[in-house]
C-alpha positions as CSV (number, residue, x, y, z in Angstrom):
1,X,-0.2,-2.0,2.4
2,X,-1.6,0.8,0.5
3,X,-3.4,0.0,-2.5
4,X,-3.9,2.2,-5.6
5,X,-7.6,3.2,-5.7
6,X,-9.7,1.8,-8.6
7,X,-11.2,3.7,-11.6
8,X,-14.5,3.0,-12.4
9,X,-15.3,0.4,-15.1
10,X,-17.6,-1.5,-17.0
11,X,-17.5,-5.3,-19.0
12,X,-18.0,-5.2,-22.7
13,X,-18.8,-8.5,-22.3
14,X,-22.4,-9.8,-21.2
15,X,-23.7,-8.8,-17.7
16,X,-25.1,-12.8,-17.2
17,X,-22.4,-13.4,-14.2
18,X,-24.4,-16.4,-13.4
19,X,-23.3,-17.9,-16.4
20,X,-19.5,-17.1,-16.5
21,X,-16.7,-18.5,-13.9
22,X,-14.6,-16.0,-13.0
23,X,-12.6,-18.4,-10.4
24,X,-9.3,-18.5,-12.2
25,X,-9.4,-15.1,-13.2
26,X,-9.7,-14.2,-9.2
27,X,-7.3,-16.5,-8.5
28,X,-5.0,-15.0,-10.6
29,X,-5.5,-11.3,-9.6
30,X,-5.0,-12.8,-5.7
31,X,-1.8,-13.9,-6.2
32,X,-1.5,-10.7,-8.1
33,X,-1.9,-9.0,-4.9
34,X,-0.1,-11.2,-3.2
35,X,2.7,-10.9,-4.9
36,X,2.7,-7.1,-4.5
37,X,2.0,-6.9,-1.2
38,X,4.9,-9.3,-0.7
39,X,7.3,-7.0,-2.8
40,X,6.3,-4.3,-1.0
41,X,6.5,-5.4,2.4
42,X,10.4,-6.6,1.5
43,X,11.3,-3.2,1.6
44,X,11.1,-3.4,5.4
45,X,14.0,-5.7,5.8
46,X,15.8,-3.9,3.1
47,X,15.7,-1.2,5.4
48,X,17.8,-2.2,8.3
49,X,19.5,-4.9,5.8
50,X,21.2,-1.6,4.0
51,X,21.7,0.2,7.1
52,X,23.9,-2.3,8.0
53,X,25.8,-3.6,5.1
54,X,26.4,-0.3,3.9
55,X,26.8,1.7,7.6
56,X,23.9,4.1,6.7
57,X,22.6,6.9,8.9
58,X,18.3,6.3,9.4
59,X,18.0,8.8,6.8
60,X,19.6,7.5,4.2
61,X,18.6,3.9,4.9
62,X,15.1,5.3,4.4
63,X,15.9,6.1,0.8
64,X,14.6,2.4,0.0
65,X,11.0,4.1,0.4
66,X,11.8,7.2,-0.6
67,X,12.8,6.4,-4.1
68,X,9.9,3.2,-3.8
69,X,7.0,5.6,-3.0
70,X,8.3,8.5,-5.0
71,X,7.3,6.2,-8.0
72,X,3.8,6.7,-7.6
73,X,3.6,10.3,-7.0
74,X,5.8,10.6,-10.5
75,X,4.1,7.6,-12.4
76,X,0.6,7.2,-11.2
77,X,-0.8,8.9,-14.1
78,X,1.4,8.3,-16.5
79,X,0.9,4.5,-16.0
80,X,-3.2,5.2,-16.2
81,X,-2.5,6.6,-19.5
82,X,-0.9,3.8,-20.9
83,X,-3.3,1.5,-19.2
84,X,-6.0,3.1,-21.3
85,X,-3.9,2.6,-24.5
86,X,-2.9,-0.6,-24.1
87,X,-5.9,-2.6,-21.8
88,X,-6.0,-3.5,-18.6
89,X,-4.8,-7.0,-19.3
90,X,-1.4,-6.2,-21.5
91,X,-1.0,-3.5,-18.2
92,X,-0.7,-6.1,-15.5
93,X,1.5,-8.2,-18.0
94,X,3.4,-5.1,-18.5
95,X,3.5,-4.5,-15.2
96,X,4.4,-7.8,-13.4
97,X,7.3,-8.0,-16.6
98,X,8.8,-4.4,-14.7
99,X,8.6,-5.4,-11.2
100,X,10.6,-8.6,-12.8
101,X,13.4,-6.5,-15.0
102,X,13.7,-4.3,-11.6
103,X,13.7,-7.6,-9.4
104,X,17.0,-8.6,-12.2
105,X,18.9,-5.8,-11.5
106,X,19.6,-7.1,-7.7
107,X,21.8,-9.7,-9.1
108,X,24.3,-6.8,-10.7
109,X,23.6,-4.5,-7.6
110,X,24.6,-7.0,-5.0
111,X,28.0,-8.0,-7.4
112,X,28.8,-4.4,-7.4
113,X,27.6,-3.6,-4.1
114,X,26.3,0.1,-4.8
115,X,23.8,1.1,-2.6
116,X,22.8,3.8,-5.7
117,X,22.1,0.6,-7.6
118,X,19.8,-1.1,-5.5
119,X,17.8,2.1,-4.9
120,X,17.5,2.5,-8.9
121,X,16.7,-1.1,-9.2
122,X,13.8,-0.6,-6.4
123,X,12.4,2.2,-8.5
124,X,11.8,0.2,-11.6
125,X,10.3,-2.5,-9.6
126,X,8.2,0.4,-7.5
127,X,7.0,1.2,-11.7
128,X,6.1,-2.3,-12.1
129,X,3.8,-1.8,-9.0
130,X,2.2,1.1,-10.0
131,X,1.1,-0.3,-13.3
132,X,-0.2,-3.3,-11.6
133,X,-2.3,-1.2,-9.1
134,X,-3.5,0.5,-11.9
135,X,-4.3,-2.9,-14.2
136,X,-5.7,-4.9,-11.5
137,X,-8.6,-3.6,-9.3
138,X,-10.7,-2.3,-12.4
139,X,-10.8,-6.3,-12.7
140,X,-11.8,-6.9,-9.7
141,X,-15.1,-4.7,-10.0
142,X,-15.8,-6.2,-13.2
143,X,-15.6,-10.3,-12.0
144,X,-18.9,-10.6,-11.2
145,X,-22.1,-8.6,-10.0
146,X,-21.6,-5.2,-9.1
147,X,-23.7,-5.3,-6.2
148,X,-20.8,-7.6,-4.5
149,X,-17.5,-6.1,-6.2
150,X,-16.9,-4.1,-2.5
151,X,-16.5,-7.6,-0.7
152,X,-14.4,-9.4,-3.9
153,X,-12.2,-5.8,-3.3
154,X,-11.7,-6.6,0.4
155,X,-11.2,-10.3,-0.3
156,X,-8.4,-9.8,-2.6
157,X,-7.0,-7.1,-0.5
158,X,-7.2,-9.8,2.6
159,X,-4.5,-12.4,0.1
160,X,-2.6,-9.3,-0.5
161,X,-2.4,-8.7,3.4
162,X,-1.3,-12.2,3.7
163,X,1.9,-11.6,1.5
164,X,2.5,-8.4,3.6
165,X,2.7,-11.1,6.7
166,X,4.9,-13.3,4.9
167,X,7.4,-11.1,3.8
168,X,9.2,-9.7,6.6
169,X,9.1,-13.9,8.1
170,X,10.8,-14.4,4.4
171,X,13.2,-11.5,5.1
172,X,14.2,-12.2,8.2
173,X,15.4,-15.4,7.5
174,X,16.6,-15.8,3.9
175,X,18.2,-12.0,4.5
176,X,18.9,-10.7,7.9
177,X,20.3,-14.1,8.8
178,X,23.1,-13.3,6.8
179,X,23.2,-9.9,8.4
180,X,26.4,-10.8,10.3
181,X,28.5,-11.5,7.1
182,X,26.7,-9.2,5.6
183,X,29.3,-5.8,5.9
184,X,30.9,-4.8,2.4
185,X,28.4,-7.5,0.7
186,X,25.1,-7.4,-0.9
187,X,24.9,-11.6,-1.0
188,X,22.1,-12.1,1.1
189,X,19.6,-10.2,-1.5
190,X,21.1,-11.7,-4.8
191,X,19.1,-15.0,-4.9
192,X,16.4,-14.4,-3.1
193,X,15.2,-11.6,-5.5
194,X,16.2,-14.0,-8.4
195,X,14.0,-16.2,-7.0
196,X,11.4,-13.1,-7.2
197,X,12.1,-12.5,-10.5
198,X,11.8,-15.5,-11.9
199,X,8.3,-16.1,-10.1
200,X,7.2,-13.0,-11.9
201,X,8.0,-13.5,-15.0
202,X,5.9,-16.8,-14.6
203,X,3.0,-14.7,-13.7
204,X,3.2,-12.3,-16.1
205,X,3.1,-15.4,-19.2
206,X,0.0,-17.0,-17.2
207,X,-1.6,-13.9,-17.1
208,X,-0.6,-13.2,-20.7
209,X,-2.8,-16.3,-21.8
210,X,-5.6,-16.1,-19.1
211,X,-8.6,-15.2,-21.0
212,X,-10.3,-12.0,-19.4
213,X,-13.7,-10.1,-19.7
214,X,-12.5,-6.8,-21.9
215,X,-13.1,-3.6,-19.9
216,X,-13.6,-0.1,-20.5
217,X,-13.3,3.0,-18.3
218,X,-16.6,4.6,-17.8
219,X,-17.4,8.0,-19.2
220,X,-21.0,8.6,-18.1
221,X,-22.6,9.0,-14.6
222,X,-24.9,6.5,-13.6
223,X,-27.8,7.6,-11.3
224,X,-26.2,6.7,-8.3
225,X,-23.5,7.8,-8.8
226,X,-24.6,11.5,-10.0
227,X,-22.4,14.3,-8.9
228,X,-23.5,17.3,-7.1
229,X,-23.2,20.2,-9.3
230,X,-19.6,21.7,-9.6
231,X,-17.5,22.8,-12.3
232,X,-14.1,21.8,-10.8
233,X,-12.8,18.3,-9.5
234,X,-11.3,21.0,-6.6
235,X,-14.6,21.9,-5.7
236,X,-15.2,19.2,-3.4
237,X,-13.5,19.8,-0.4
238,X,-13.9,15.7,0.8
239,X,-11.9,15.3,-2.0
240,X,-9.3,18.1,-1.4
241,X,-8.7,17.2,2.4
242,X,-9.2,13.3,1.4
243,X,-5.9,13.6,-1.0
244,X,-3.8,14.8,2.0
245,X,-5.3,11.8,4.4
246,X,-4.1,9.5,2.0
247,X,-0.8,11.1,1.9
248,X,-0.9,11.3,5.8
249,X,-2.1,7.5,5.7
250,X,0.3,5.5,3.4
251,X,3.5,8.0,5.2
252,X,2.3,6.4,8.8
253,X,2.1,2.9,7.8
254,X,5.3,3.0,5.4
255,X,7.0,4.8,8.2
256,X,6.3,2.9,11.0
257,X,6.9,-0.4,8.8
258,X,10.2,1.0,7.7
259,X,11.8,1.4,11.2
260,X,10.0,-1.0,13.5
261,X,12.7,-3.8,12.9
262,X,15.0,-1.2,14.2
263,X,12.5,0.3,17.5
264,X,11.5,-3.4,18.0
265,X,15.7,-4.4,18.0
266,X,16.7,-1.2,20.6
267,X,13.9,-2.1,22.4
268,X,14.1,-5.3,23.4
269,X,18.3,-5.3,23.1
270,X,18.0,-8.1,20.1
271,X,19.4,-8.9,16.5
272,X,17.5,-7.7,14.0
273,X,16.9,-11.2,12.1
274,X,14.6,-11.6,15.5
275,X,13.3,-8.4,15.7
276,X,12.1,-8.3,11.8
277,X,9.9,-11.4,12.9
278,X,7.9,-9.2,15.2
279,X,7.1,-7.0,12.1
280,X,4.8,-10.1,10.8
281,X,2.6,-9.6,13.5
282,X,1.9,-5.9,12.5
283,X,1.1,-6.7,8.8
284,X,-0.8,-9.6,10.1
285,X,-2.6,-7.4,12.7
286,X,-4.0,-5.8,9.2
287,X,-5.2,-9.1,7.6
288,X,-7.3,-9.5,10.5
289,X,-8.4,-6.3,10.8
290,X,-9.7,-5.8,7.3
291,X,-11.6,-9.3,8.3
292,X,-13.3,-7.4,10.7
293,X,-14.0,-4.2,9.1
294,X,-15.8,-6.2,6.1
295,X,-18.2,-7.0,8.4
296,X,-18.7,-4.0,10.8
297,X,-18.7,-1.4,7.8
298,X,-22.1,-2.9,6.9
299,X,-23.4,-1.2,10.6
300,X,-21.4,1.3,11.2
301,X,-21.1,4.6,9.7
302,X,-17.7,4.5,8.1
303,X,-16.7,7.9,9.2
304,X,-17.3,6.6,13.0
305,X,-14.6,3.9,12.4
306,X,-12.4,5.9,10.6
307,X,-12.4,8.9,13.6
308,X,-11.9,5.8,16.3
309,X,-9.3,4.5,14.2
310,X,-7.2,7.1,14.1
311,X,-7.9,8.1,17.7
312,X,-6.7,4.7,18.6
313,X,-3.7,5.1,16.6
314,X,-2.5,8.0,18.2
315,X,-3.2,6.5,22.0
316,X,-1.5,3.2,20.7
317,X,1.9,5.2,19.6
318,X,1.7,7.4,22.4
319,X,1.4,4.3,24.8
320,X,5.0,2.7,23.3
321,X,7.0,6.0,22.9
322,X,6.1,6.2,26.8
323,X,7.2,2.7,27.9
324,X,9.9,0.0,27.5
325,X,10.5,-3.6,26.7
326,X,7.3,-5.9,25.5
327,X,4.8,-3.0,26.0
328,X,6.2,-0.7,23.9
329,X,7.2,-3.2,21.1
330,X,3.3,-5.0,21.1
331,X,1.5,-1.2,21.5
332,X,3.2,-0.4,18.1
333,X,2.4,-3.3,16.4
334,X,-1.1,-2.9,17.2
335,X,-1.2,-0.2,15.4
336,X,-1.2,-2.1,12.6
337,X,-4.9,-2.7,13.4
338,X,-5.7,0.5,13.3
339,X,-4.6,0.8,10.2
340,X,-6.3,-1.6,8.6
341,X,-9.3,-0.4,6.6
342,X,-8.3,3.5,7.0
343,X,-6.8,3.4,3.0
344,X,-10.4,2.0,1.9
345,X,-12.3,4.4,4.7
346,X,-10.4,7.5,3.3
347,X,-10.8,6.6,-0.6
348,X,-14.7,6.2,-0.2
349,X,-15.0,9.0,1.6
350,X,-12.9,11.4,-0.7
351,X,-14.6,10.2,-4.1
352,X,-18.1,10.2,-2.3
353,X,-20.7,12.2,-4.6
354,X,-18.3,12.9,-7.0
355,X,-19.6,11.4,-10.3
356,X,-18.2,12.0,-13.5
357,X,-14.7,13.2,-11.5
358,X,-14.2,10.0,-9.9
359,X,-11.9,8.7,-12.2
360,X,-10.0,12.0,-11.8
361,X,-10.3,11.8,-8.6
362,X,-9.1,8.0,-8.6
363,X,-5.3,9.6,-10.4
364,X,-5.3,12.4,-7.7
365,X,-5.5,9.7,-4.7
366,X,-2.5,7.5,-6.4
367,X,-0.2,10.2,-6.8
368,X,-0.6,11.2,-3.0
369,X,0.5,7.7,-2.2
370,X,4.0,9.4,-2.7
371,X,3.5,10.5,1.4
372,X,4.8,6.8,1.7
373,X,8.6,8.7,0.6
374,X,8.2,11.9,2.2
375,X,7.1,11.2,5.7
376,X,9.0,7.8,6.1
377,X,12.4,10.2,4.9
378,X,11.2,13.0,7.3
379,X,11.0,10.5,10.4
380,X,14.6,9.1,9.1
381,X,16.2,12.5,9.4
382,X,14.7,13.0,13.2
383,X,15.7,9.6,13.7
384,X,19.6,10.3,13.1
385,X,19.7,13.6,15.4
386,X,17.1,12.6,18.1
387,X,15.2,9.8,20.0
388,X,12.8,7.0,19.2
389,X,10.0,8.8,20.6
390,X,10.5,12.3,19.2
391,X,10.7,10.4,15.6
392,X,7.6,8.8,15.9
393,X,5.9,12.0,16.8
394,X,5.9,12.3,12.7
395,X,3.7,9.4,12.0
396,X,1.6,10.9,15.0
397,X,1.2,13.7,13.8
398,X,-0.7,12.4,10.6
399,X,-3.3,10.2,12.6
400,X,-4.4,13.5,14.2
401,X,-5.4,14.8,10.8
402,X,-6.9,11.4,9.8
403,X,-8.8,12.2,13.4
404,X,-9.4,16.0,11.5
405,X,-10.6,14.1,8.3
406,X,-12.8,11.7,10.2
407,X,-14.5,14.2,12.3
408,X,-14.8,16.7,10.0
409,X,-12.6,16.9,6.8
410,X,-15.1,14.4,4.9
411,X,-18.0,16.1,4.8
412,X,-18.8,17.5,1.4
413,X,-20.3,20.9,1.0
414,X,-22.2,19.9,-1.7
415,X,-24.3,16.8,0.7
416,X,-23.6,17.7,4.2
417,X,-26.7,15.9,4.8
418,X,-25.5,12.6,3.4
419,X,-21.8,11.9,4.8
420,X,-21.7,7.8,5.1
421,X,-20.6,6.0,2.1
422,X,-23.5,3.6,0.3
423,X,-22.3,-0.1,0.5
């Protein structure tokens, strides 16, 4: 799952980390994340759950993203502005109380049964998200010495992969169990996302009263951190091809996520309550991946892994489109792996040298998280008037510029001679 890229920060509170424990305060932001990766990974069995119970074409079944991930490219900044009005703390509160309002509106959605409901109701909680994103991983840097805030990123990113696992196993049997019964009824969804809201609103009055370092966003450049002189953000071309990886990134993973209950269920001639169990394995596939990565971006130029990535990506998709039955079903999945530390690969690179514009920079990168709508609605439409394999040549399509972006688009003019990330 993609994750909203963090601002730079600083405590107002004393630097002496040896002193403090931060434990419950990570443990809350990981169930934070778990919680949102979980949310977000639900929208996968809405997918096909909708298709069904309201006899949707692909296209309009991919709505459930569209109107999900349009949310960030219409409230990313606004939510950072409020963030910086109200604190980082009263935002997550905020937040996890919008995700629970939108969570609410299920209940009336699945009495009515208007498929226009559910999508306006997925919106709000998609707002709730967004303000979270924004909230949360300034903590996160904060909780502790700077020199290890990277790993406590990844970590926390890791529970929230967990949740992405979870969900479509929680889907596929709470939800597309009922699948049969399902047609002219929206039953299957009401209680489960009750049981969703009231979880959050728990969170959000736990968080409310969880004591928390105050933290600032920071307005000078340290010396690491110097820019290389420029007098626009749009100077740096890393950062101008780095906004359209991200919106080539999240629109692969949301897209392939989004219709590989439905692949997996044509492919192997099942239900889709089965085939949305396969989906675990994918989401899993990036738990373990991100595992991996923490450890091999310490040796490895991060450029390298990004450009093999990607190349693997492509081979992976291009494998399944090309066969049948288990091969072509496990091939996809696996892309999953490849995905795995390209969001954190791609942010790095894009803000790399950029100084006092990183914060900027940090808005630009959530707003292009919106590719999760666009391309997951584009594949939808091909989907309706052509094959499996000529669908998917859309979420190929932007791995070869991730390829482009790891090979070449990174590279700043302004440090050509410096293009790896410092960790």
């Amino acid at each position: 799952m993609a994750q909203a890229p963090a601002q730079q920060v600083v405590s107002t509170e004393t630097t002496n980390f040896e002193k403090q424990n931060y434990t419950p305060a990570l443990i809350t932001l990981a169930v934070l994340y778990f919680m949102m990766g979980f949310i977000t990974c639900l929208n996968d069995t809405l997918v096909p759950f909708f298709k069904k119970g309201f006899d949707l074409t692909y296209s309009q079944s991919s709505l459930v993203q569209f109107y999900f991930f349009l949310t960030y490219g219409v409230m990313s900044i606004p939510a950072g502005k409020l963030v910086g009005r109200i604190g980082y703390k009263q935002g997550m509160v905020w937040g996890f109380s919008v995700a629970a309002f939108g969570a609410l509106l299920f209940f009336p959605a699945s009495l009515m049964h208007q498929y226009v409901l559910f999508l306006a109701a997925l919106f709000i909680v998609a707002a709730g998200i967004v303000l979270l994103q924004v909230a949360a991983n300034p903590y996160i840097t904060v909780l502790g010495p700077a020199r290890t805030a990277s790993a406590r990123l990844t970590l926390i990113q890791g529970v929230g992969s967990i949740g992405t696992t979870v969900a479509p196993i929680f889907g596929a049997y709470l939800i597309l169990s009922r699948l049969p019964e399902s047609e002219a009824s929206s039953e299957a969804v009401k209680y489960p996302y009750l049981g969703i809201t009231a979880l959050l609103v728990c969170i959000a009055l736990v968080v409310s009263r969880l004591r928390l370092p105050e933290i600032r966003t920071s307005s000078g450049d340290s010396a690491e951190h110097k820019p290389q002189k420029s007098s626009s953000i749009f100077s740096f071309r890393n950062l101008n091809f780095g906004i359209w990886a991200i919106f080539f990134y999240v629109g692969a993973e949301v897209s392939i996520g989004s219709f590989l209950t439905n692949y997996i269920a044509d492919a192997l001639i099942i239900a889709e309550e089965t085939a949305n169990s396969y989906v675990a394995f994918f989401w899993g596939s990036m738990l373990i991946g991100r595992l991996i990565g923490a450890y091999l971006l310490k040796a490895v130029r991060p450029a390298k892994v990004l450009t093999f990535c990607a190349a693997l990506a492509i081979a992976l998709i291009i494998i399944s489109v090309s066969s049948t039955g288990l091969i072509a079903v496990w091939t996809m999945i696996a892309v999953g792996l490849s995905n795995s530390v390209m969001f954190a690969i791609i942010f790095s690179l894009s803000v790399q040298g950029l100084g006092k514009y990183t914060t900027q920079a940090s808005g630009l990168l959530s707003t292009a998280i919106v590719g999760g709508a666009i391309i997951s609605l584009s594949q939808g439409l091909v989907k309706d008037h052509a094959s499996w394999a000529v669908s998917f040549m859309i979420p190929l399509a932007c791995y070869v510029y991730i390829l482009f972006y790891g090979l070449y688009g990174y590279q700043s003019k302004f440090r050509k001679e410096e293009h790896d990330v410092a960790h």
